[in-house]
N, C-alpha and C positions, 0 to 999 in steps of 0.2 A: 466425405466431410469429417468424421471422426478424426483421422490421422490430424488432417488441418487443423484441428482444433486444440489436437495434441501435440502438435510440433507449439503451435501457438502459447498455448500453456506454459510448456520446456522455456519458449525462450520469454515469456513477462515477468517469471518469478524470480532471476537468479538476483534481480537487483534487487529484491524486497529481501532472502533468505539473507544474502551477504550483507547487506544495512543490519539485518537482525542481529548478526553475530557480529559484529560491531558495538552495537545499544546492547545485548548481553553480557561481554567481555569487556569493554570498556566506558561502561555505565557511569562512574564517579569526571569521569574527561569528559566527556559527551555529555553529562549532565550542566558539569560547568559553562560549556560553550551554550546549553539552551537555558540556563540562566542568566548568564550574560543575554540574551534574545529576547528575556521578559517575561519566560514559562515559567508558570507556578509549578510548585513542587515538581523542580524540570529533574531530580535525579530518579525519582519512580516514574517519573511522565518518561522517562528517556529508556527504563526497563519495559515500563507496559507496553512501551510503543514498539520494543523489542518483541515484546510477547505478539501481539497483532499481526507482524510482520511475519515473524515465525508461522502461527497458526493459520494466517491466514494464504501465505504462498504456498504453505504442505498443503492445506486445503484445495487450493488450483491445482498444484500441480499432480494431486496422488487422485485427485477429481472424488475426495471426499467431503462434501455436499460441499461443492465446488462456490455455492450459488453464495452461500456463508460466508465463505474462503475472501471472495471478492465482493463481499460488503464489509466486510472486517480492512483490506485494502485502503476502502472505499473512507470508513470509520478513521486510519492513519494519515491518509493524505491529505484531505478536504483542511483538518486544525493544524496540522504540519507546515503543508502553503499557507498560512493565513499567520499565525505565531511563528514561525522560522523563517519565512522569507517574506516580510513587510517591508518590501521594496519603497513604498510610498512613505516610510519612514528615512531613508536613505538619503543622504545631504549629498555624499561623494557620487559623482556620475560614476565610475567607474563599478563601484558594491552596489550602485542602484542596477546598473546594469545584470550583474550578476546575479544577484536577488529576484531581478525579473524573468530570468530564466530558468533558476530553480522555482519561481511558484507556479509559474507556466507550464514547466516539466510537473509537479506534483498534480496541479490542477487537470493537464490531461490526461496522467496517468491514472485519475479518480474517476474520468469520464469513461474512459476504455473499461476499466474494473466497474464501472458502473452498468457497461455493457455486457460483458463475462457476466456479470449476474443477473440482467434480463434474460441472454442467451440460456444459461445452465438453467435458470428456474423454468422458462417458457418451455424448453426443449426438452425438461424431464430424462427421464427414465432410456428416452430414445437417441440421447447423445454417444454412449456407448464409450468405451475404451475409460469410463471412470470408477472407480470401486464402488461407490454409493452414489444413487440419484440426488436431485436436488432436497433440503430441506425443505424450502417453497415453493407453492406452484402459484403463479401470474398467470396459467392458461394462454 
């Protein structure tokens, strides 16, 4: 189970590090675009969301208190889908459509990360192959 859970890891986070570096590197663009969206102070909202992404996919993936890692995910997605992809605001079928897929992709991607951190916290210390156990225990 270890390896599965480690191959698992490897492949959930590269889209969250690469988002990062994106929201890091072109912060003042990407800021614009989630203002235009309606995000308050969308150009720090657009770094911190950076930062989250960052911390929290090294978190999963280095399995340093992994359980963090993937609330912190958990923390990005949830106002991400709700403030950047308000499809329900959408006139054009076409960006409605598209909108509905990215808040649907964000939405399940909060759920799965919402799993990763039942898993890592429930399963402690006895998960294995991570450098630090969980920060929380759910028993």
């Amino acid at each position: 189970m270890d390896v599965l859970v480690l191959i698992g890891r490897i492949l959930f986070v590269p889209l969250f590090l690469s988002s990062a570096v994106g929201h890091l590197t072109q912060t003042k663009q990407m800021g614009q675009y989630a203002a235009a969206k309606g995000v308050p102070a969308a150009e720090p909202a657009t770094a911190g969301s950076g930062v989250l992404m960052i911390a929290g996919g090294l978190s999963v993936l280095l399995g340093v208190w992994a359980d963090l890692g993937a609330l912190l995910l958990v923390v990005f997605l949830v106002p991400t889908a709700v403030l950047m992809h308000a499809f329900w605001k959408e006139e054009d079928p076409q960006s409605k459509q598209m909108e509905m897929i990215s808040f649907n992709k964000d939405i399940s991607l909060a759920g799965a990360a919402l799993m990763l951190f039942a898993l890592f916290s429930h399963t402690g210390d006895d998960l294995g192959l991570t450098i630090t156990g969980p920060l929380f225990d759910i028993g």
